[in-house]
N, C-alpha and C positions, 0 to 999 in steps of 0.2 A: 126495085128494091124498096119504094116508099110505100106498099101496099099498106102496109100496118102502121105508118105515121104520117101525121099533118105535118111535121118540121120539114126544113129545105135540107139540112144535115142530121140525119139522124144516128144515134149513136152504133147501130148496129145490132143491138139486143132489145128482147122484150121482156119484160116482168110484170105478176098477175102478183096485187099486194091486198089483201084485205084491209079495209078501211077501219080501224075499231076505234072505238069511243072512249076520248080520254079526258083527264079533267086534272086540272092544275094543283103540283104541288105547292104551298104557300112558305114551304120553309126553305126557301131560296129566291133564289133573281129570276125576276117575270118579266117578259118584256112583252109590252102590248101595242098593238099595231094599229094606227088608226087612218084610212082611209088610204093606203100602197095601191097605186094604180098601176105601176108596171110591174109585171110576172117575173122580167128579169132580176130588177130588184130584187123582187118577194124572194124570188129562190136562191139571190146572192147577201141578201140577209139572214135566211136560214143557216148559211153555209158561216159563214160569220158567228152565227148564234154558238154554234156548236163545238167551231175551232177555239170557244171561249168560255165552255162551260153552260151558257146559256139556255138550258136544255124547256124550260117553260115559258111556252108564247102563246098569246093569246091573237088574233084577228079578228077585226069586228067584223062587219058586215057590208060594209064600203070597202075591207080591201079586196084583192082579188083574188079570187078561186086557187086557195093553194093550191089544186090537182089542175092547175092550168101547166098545157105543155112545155110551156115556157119556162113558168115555175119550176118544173122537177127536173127541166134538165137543169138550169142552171142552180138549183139544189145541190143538185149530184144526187149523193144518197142522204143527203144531209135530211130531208122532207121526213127518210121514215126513221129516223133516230131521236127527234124531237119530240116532245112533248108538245100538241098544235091543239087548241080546241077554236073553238068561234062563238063570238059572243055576239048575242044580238039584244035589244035595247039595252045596252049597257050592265046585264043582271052582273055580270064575270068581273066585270070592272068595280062594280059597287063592291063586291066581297072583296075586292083587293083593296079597293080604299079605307075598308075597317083594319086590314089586317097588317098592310104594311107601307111603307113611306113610298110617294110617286114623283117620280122624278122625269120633266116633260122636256126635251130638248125643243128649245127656241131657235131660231137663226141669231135673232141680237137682242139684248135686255136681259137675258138672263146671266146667272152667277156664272164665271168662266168654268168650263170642264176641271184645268188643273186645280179650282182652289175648292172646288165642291167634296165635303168628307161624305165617302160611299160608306152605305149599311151594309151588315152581311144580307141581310134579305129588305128587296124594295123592288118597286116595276119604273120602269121606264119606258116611257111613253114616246114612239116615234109618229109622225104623222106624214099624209102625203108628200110628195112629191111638186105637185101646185101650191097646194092649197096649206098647207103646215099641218098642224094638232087643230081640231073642230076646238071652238071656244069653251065648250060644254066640259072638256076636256081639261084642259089648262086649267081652268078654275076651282078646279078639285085636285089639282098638285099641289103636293108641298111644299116644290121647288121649281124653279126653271130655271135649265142648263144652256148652256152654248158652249159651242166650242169655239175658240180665238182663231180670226185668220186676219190677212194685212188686209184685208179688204177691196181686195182688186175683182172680188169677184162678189156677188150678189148671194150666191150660196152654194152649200154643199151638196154632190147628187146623196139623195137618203141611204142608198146602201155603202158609201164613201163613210157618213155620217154615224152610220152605224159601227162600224168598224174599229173605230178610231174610236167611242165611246165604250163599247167591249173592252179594247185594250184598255183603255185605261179605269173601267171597272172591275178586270178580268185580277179573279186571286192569286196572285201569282206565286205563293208561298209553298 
C-alpha cells in the first residue's frame, strides 16, 4: 500500500495540486519565516497560521521545502489555503520592511508578548529552531518580542511558539 508514498503512515489518498505563483498581500499580517529546519514544524505552523487568519507567509531560503512530505502532511490542507511564496536574498523581506512594522520573536530580552500593542498589519518574524532569527534579521525589526515562561526551560519548540503568538495577535472581534 506504500507504492505511492515515502511516509511510514500514509494517509490513504493522493492528490495531483498545481503549484501556482503567488505573491504577498501587504494589507494584512505576514508572517515570515526564517531558517524552519523541521518539516513538521513548517506544516504545524502552517496549520496554526491559518486556524488564525494568518493567511500571508513568506519562507526564505534556509527554511525547508514546503512540498516536503512531512511538511504537507502535517499541514493538513492548511499548505494549499495559504498565501506561501519564498524569498530569496531577502528581496520579499526588504518590501516588507518599507511597508509595514516587523516584529521578531526572541527567546529572552525582548518586550513581553502580553505588553506588546499589535498593528492591524505588520510581519513577524519567526526563526529556526537551533539557531533563532539570523542577526541580519533582528536588526531590521522594529521590535523584539518574547513570550514569558517561569524559566525551567531554556525555550520554546517554534511551532508551540507560534501558536501562542497567533493567539494572541489573532483579531478576535
Amino acid at each position: 500500500n506504500n507504492y505511492c508514498s515515502q511516509l511510514d503512515n500514509p494517509e490513504g489518498i493522493i492528490a495531483i495540486y498545481k503549484i501556482e505563483k503567488k505573491t504577498i498581500n501587504f494589507s494584512g499580517k505576514v508572517l515570515y519565516l526564517n531558517n524552519i529546519s523541521d518539516p513538521g514544524n513548517l506544516g504545524t505552523i502552517f496549520r496554526s497560521a491559518l486556524a488564525f487568519g494568518i493567511k500571508n507567509i513568506v519562507v526564505d531560503e534556509k527554511t525547508v521545502d514546503i512540498y516536503n512530505l512531512k511538511t504537507i502532511q502535517a499541514s493538513k490542507d492548511a499548505l494549499f489555503k495559504l498565501n506561501i511564496v519564498k524569498d530569496k536574498n531577502q528581496k520579499i523581506f526588504e518590501k516588507i520592511k518599507r511597508k509595514m512594522t516587523i516584529f521578531a520573536s526572541v527567546v529572552s530580552g525582548g518586550e513581553k508578548l502580553q505588553d506588546c500593542q499589535s498593528e492591524k498589519n505588520f510581519c513577524l518574524i519567526l526563526g529556526g529552531e537551533s539557531l533563532g532569527i539570523e542577526e541580519k534579521f533582528l536588526e531590521m525589526a522594529d521590535k523584539k518580542i518574547t513570550i514569558e515562561t517561569n524559566g525551567e526551560m531554556e525555550s520554546l519548540n517554534v511551532a508551540i511558539s507560534a501558536g501562542i503568538m497567533f493567539y494572541y495577535f489573532f483579531d478576535k472581534k
